[in-house]
N, C-alpha and C positions, 0 to 999 in steps of 0.2 A: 662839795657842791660846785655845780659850773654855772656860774651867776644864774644860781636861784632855779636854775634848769637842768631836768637830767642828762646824763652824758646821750642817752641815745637820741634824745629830743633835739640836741643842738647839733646831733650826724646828723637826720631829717634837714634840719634848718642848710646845714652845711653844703646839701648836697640838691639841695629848693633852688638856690641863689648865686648871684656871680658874685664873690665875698666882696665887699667895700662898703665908704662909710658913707658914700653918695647911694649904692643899693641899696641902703639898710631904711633909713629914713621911711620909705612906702611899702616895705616888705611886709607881711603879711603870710601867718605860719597855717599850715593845713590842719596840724593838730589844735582841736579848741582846748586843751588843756596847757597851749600857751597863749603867754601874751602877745596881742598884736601888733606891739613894736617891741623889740629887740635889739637893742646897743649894742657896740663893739663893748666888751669887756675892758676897764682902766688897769693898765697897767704901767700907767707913767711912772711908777717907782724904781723903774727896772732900768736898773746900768751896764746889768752882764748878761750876756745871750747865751745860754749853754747847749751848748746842741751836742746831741748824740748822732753818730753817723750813718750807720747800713738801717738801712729800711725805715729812716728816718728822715734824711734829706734828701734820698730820692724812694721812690715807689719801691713797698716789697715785690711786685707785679712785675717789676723788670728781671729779676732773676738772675742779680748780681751774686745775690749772699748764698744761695743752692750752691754755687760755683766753692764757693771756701766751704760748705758744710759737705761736699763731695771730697774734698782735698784733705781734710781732715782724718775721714774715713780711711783715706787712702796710706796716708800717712802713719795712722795706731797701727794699722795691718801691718803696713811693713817692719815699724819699730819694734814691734811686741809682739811680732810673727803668729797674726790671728787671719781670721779669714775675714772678708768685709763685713759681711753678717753681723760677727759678736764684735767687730772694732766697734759697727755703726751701736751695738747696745749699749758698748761702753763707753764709748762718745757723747749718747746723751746720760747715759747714767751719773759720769764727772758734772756733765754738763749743769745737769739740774741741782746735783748734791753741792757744789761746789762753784756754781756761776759763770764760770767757762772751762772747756774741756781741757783748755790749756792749762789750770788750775791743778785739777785732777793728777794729771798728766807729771807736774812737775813735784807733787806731792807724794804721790803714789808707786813713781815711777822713775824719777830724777830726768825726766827729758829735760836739754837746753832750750830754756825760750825761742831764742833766735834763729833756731834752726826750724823750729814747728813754725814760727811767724813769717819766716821767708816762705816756706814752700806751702801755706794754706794763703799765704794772700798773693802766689805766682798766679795768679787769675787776667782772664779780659774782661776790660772796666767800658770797651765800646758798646756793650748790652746796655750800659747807660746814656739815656739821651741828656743834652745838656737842658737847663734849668736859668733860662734866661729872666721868665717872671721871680723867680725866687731871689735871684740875682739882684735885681730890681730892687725888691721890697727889701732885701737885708741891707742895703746901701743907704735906704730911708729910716733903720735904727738907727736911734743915739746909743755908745755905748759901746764895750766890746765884746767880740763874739768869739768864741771858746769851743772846740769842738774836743767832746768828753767820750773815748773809748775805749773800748773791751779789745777793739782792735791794735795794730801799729802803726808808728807815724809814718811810716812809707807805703801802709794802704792806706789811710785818709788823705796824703797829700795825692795818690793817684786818683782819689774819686773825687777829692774836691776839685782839681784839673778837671777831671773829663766833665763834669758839672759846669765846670764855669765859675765857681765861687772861692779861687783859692787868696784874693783879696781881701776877703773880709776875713778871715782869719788867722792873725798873729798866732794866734795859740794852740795849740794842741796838748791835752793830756791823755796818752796813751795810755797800756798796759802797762808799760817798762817804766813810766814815769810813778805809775800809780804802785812802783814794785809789785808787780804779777798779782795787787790783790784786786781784784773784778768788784765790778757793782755786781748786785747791789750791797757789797760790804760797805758799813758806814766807815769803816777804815781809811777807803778809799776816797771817798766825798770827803773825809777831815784834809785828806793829803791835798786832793784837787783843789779843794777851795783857801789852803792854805800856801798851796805853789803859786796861785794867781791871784792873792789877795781880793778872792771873793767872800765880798757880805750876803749873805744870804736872805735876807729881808730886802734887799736889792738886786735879788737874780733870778732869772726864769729857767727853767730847764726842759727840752722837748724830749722826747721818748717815745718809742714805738714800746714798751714794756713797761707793765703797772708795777710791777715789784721795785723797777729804775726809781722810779720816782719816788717814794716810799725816802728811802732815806733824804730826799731832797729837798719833801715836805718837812719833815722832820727838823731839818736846820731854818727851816723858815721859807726857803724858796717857793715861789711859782708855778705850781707844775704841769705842763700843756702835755697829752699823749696823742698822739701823731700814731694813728691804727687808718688800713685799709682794708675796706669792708672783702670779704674773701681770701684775708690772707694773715690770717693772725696765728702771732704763737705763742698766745695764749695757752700754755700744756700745762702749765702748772696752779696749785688749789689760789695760791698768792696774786695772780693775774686775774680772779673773780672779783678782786676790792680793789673798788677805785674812791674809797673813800678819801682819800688824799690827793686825788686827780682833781683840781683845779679846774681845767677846762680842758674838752676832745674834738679834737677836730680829724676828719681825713684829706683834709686838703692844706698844707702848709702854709703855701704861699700864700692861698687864701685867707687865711686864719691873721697871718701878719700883716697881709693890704689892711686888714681892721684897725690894728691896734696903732702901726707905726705912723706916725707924722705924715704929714702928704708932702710929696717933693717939692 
């Protein structure tokens, strides 16, 4: 449930309004099967900010993450001397069975981590523009903010640079931290929320992926999904339940001018 309202009801709303808590007061929804005022959702419980990164903190729309899922492709070919074609099958095929292809990959096939993490995240990160309002509003949580991936910590520290937001982040749990095992295994959530003494009755977690959050509700956490309208990858039957989705938004920053403190 997203305070009482459907996930698609509250994209409408999301995308009606300039997000804050001085908009909201006179706002007023086009669908009559909401109601006419609409609160920022309470989430003053929250002390841990969990954020996942590609197409999360900034826009899938920029077309940073094509860049690594080209490179990828490029990479099974050469390794496993296939043609791009059946790499790119096999690439999703790990992908979905297994939560990243790097999984697959090192299971199936004994590839070195480190050597697939270097040359699929050798990418340009200037396709991203920086993220000065998000900057903004994460400066105005209490608490700390944690960014949780599938990725490596030498791509998150380059996109949180080109963003603008590598401040608010002390933390990172990576792939390597999470030893190579991908959300959505709960394995990996025991490990993350145990390297960073996260309570999870105390923590929110964003995600562009319904199945991400899934084990995040499970511990108790917050679960905000962060999707933009024309670019989802949603391919899987598990991406249709969002019954554990807490609340949707496609606009981030806006989502958080709601909830956070005023400066």
């Amino acid at each position: 449930m997203v305070n009482s309202i459907a996930p698609s009801r509250v994209l409408r709303f999301a995308a009606l309004v300039e997000l804050g808590t001085s908009g909201l007061s006179a706002c007023t929804m086009e669908d009559p099967a909401l109601p006419s005022l609409v609160l920022p959702p309470r989430i003053d419980h929250v002390e841990a900010w969990v954020f996942d990164l590609d197409n999360t903190l900034y826009p899938a729309s920029c077309s940073l993450f094509p860049q690594i899922d080209i490179r990828m492709r490029q990479f099974i070919a050469t390794a496993l001397h296939l043609s791009l074609d059946d790499a790119f099958v096999l690439q999703k095929k790990y992908y979905h069975h297994y939560g990243t292809t790097l999984r697959g990959l090192m299971l199936m096939h004994h590839i070195e981590p480190a050597e697939f993490l270097a040359y699929v995240h050798d990418i340009d990160c200037g396709v991203l523009d920086p993220a000065p309002r998000l900057d903004a509003v994460l400066g105005r949580l209490p608490g700390r903010k944690i960014i949780y991936t599938n990725g490596s910590e030498r791509h998150a520290r380059n996109v949180l640079d080109r963003l603008g937001l590598t401040r608010h982040f002390g933390d990172i749990f990576d792939i390597q931290a999470a030893d190579f095992i991908p959300k959505p295994n709960a394995e990996s959530y025991a490990l993350m929320v145990r390297r960073h003494a996260v309570d999870g009755k105390r923590a929110a977690m964003f995600e562009d992926l319904p199945r991400n959050l899934a084990p995040a509700a499970a511990i108790g956490m917050t679960t905000v999904l962060v999707r933009e309208n024309g670019h989802s990858h949603w391919t899987a039957p598990e991406d249709t339940d969002l019954s554990h989705v807490d609340h949707v938004t496609d606009d981030l920053a806006g989502w958080l001018e709601m909830v956070a403190p005023s400066a």
